[in-house]
N, C-alpha and C positions, 0 to 999 in steps of 0.2 A: 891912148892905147890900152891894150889890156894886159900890162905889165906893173901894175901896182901891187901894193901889198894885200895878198885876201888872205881869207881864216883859214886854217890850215884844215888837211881831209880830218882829222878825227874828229874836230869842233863843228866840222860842216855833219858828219855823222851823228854828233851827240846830241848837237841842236836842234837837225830839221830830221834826217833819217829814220834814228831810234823812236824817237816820239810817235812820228807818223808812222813807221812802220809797226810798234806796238798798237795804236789805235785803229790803223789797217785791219791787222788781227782781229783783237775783241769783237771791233763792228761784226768782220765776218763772222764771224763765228756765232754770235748773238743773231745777226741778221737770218742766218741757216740755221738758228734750233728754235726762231722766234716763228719761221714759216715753213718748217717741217722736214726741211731738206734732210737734216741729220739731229736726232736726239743727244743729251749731254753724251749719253753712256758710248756715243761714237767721236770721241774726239781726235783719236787718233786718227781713224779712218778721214778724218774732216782735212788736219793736218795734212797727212799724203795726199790724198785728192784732190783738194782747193789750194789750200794755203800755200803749199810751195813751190808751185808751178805758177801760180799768182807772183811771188815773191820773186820766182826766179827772172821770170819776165820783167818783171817792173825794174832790179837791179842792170839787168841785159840791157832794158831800155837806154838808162839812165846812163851806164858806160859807152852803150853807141851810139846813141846822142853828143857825148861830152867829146865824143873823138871826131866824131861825122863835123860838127861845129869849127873844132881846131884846126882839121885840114880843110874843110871851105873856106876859113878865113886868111890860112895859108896860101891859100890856091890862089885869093887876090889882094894878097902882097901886104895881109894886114896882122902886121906882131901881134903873137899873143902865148901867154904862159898856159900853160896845160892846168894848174891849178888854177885861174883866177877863170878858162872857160868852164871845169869843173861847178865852181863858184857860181856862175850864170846858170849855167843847165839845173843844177839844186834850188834854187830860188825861182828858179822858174817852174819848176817842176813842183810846185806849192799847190796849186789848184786843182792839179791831177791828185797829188795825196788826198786832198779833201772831197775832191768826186770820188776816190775810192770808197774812203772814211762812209760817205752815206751809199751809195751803190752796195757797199757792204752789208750796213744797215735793214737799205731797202732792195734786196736783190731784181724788185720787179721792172721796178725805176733807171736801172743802170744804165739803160741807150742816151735816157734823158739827163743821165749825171755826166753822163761822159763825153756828148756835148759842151757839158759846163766847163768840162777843161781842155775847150779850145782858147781859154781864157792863158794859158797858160804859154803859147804862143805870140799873143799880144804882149805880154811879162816879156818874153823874150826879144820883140822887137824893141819894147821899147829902154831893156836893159844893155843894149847893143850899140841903140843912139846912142847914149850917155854915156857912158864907157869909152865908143868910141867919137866924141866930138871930134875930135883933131883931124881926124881922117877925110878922105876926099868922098864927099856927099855919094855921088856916083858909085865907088868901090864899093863902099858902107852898104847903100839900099841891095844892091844886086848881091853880094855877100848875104843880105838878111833874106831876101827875097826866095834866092835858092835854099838857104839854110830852113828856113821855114817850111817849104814846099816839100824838101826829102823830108825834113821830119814829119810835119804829115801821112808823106805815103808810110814812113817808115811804122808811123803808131799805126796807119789800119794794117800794116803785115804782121805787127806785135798784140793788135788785138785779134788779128783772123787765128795768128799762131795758138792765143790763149784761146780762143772756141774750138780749135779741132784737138786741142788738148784735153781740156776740159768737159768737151761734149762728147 
């Protein structure tokens, strides 16, 4: 079940968030003065424009995800602490940091980075098995199955939302 012991939010913050989200940063920002989007002397400008509506989004994601997961697993009868799905959705949420990490980089590339964090999805299937072995095969898949699929639709409404923000 997914009522063990996980790292508590700040360690999960300090560990995997901070990190990735400073490198988030930088990339963009180097990726946007490296292919002309905005010069150093517009940083601010870069900041409001890009970076925190990126930022806002991707944190948005990460708490409706962590909740959208909790009450699906609820919904089929399968314990779980709100930190230890926390826990899941952050680790899973590892390959999407790193598509952004280059996407940031290489702004041209980004359709094909962001692709690569369907990788992130699979993390998530298969951090669900194991977690939840004990559980009745059936609950589990169908549990995963839908869980996977809203989140899906859910990242193209959060990446439509960042293009009509953005663009």
């Amino acid at each position: 079940m997914l009522s063990g012991n996980s790292k508590g939010f700040t360690a999960l913050l300090k560990e995997i968030a901070l990190p990735y989200f400073v490198a988030i940063i930088v990339a963009e920002y180097i990726g946007h003065v490296m292919f002309g989007t905005y010069m150093f002397r517009d940083s601010f400008k870069f900041i409001i424009n890009e970076l925190l509506p990126r930022l806002a989004l991707l944190l948005t994601s990460g708490a409706v995800f962590t909740l959208l997961l909790y009450e699906i697993l609820h919904y089929y009868s399968i314990s779980a602490k709100l930190s230890r799905v926390f826990y899941i959705i952050t680790y899973s949420f590892i390959p999407i940091f790193v598509t952004s990490i280059f996407s940031g980089l290489l702004p041209k590339l980004a359709p094909l980075f962001n692709l690569c964090g369907l990788y992130s999805y699979y993390l998530l299937w298969c951090m669900l098995k194991a977690e939840c072995a004990d559980t009745d095969n059936k609950k589990l898949r169908n549990a995963t199955i839908t869980s996977i699929a809203i989140m899906i639709l859910m990242h193209w409404v959060f990446v439509g939302c960042e293009n009509l923000i953005l663009n």
